[in-house]
Residue, then its C-alpha position, 0 to 999 in steps of 0.5 A: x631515311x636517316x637523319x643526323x641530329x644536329x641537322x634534325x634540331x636545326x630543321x625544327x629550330x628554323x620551323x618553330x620559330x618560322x616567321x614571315x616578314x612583316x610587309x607593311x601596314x595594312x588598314x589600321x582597322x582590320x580585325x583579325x578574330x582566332x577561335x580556339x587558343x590551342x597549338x593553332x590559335x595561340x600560336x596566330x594570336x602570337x606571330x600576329x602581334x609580332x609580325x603584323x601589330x597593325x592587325x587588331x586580333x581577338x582570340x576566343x577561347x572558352x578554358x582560362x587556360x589550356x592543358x597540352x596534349x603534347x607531354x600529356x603522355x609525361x603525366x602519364x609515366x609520373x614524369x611531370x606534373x599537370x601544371x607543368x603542361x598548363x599554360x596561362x594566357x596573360x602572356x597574349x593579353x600583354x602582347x596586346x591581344x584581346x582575350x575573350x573566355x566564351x564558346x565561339x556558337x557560329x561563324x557567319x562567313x557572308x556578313x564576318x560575324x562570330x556569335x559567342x555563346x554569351x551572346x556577343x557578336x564579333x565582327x572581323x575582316x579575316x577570322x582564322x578558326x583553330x577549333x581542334x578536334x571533336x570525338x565521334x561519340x557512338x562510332x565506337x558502340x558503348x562508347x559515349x561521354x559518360x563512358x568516358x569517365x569509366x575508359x578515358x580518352x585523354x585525347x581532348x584536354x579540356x581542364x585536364x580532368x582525362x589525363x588525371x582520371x587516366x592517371x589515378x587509374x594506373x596508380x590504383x590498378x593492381x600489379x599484374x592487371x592488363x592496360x587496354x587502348x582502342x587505337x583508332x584509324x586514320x586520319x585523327x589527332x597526333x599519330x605517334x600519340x598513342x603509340x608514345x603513350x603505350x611507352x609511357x605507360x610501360x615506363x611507369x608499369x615497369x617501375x611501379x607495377x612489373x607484373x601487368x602487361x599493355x594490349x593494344x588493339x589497332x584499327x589499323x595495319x601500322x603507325x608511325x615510327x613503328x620499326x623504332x618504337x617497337x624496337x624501343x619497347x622490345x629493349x625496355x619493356x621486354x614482353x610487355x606490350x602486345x600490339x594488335x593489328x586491324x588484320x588480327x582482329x585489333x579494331x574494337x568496336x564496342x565497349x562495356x564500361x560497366x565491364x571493362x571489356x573491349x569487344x573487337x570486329x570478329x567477336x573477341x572480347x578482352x577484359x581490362x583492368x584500365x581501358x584508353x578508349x581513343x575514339x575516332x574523330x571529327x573537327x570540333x562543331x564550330x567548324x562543321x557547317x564548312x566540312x566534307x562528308x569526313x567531317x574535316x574541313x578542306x581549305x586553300x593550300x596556300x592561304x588555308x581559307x576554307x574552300x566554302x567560306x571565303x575569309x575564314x581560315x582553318x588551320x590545325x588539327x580541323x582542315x583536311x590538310x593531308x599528308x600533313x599529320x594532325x600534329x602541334x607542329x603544323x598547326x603551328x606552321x600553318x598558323x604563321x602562314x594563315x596570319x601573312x595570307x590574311x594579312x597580305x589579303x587585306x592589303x589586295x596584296x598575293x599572300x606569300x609562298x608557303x613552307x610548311x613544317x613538321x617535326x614530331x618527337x615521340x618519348x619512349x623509355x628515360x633518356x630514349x626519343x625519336x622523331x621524325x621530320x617533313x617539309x611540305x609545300x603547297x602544288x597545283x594538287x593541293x599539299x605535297x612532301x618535299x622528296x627526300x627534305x625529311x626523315x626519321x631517327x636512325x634504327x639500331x642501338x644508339x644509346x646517345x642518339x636516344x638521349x640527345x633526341x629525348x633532350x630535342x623533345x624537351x627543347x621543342x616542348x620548351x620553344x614552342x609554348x613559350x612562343x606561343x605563351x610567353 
């Protein structure tokens, strides 16, 4: 389904800065504690204090600053620098938020106490935990933190220090060498990520480096937007890029860093001159103790309280919220709603009707962006797609409908962290 742009950049503008009317003044003393203060945590600290400044909020978040996953991919093709994708918090501590740099070490959901790393304990009356994700070390033979530094994932930010690592090792590759990513199956982080980041990728190989070629070996059998990112890279990249299905052998399943090789389930070895390892993954440790057997943590539909842990709300990337993609844009919408539920709770009040949001922009070449669009509601079966409310970009040769879209990447990238931290 197709989508024109100007209903696309509307639908994202209404969803980004989507928020719930304040409804009233609950218990001037109820603390709301945030764990992590990515997409999903910045973002609740953030519509707290703007929709409901009666709540006292604490956010817990280890980095003094947070490094974006979204247009990491930028840094990548040498279109932006680090900084650019760095993001303070002093922007929530004027608003009134209490910023706390420690490791939330575990939640105890019977008495409402988080104990960080250093030692304090934190009450709350509602806590929302944004925790992010964690890589399944060793679900990939070879692969483990020290591996990491020789084939970066680039998947969790951190200080930055992957993306870096991955970019220097593109600029110090010989022309002619072979990029080689390990695509993992689902569910994880961000689906059109790594399929963005191969165009990324291209982008800067083709400038700097004519000669090399990409080979991306798939766990799975399709992807997001495929049709328009392969046409996209078919018109840009040329022969460039080989993308490998799980069906013809893409799925690695071990790896020498030592080497540089990829090994893949039937026997096949790949030697790579660079080699982006995204590994499968989990939700990040704090939330483990309230995650099914996937490692995801299920949750309410409506107020995203984990379903074992009443008053702890999980939202972004660690709930099993499917089929919402694990995506900055529905952290974002999920965090608005966890706030007005919590909020609501506290007062014994129902919480509101949710709709929630998504929008991802994927960048391909210069001036060429695609997205794709869903709007999705909480049922009696958990959460479902509004029939026929999203869409993707059009396929065909569109050159001003690539350029405006890659304009609404920027646009989107713009708003939402500047909600979040401005």
């Amino acid at each position: 389904m197709s989508l024109h742009p100007s209903r696309r950049a509307i639908l994202a503008g209404l969803a980004a800065g989507l928020a719930a009317p304040s409804i009233g003044r609950a218990q001037a003393t109820a603390r709301l504690v945030i764990v992590g203060g990515g997409f999903g945590g910045a973002s609740a600290a953030s519509f707290a204090r703007r929709a409901h400044p009666e709540l006292d909020v604490t956010l817990v978040e280890p980095q003094r600053s947070f490094v974006t996953c979204p247009y990491g991919n930028l840094v990548l093709a040498g279109r932006r620098g680090l900084d650019s994708i760095t993001h303070s918090y002093d922007g929530l501590r004027a608003r009134g938020v209490r910023v706390v740099h420690d490791r939330a070490a575990e939640v105890d959901p019977t008495a409402r106490r988080i104990r960080l790393a250093g030692g304090e304990v934190l009450g709350f009356d509602r806590a929302i935990l944004s925790p992010g994700i964690a890589l399944r070390w060793g679900a990939i033979e070879g692969y483990d933190e020290a591996a990491a530094q020789r084939m970066p994932h680039g998947w969790v930010p951190g200080d930055g220090s992957q993306t870096r690592t991955l970019r220097r090792m593109l600029e110090e590759m010989p022309d002619g060498g072979v990029v080689g990513l390990a695509i993992p199956g689902n569910p994880f982080r961000c689906p059109p990520g790594p399929y963005e980041r191969i165009s990324m990728i291209a982008e800067y190989l083709r400038a700097h480096k004519p000669r090399s070629k990409i080979l991306a070996l798939d766990a799975k059998e399709g992807f997001s937007k495929q049709a328009l990112f392969q046409d996209g890279w078919r018109a840009l990249y040329g022969d460039m890029i080989e993308w490998v299905p799980a069906s013809r052998d893409g799925k690695v399943t071990r790896v020498d860093p030592a080497a540089m090789e990829f090994e893949t389930e039937f026997g096949t070895r790949h030697r790579v001159a660079v080699g982006n390892v995204i590994p499968p993954q989990r939700a990040a440790d704090i939330a483990q103790p309230f995650a099914n057997e996937g490692g995801w943590v299920p949750v309410d539909p409506v107020t995203f309280e984990a379903r074992n842990a009443p008053g702890v709300h999980v939202v972004g990337d660690a709930n099993a919220g499917t089929p919402m993609p694990k995506s900055g844009y529905v952290a974002n919408s999920t965090a608005k709603q966890a706030v007005a539920a919590a909020a609501a709770l506290l007062r014994g009040e129902a919480p509101p009707e949710p709709v929630y949001f998504n929008t991802c922009y994927s960048h391909v070449g210069p001036e060429y962006g695609i997205s794709v669009v869903g709007v999705f509601r909480a049922g009696p079966d958990g959460i479902a797609e509004v029939s026929g409310s999203g869409g993707v970009s059009p396929r065909g040769d569109l050159p001003e409908q690539r350029r405006l879209e890659a304009l609404y990447a920027d646009a989107w990238y713009d708003s939402i962290t500047g909600e979040m931290f401005g």
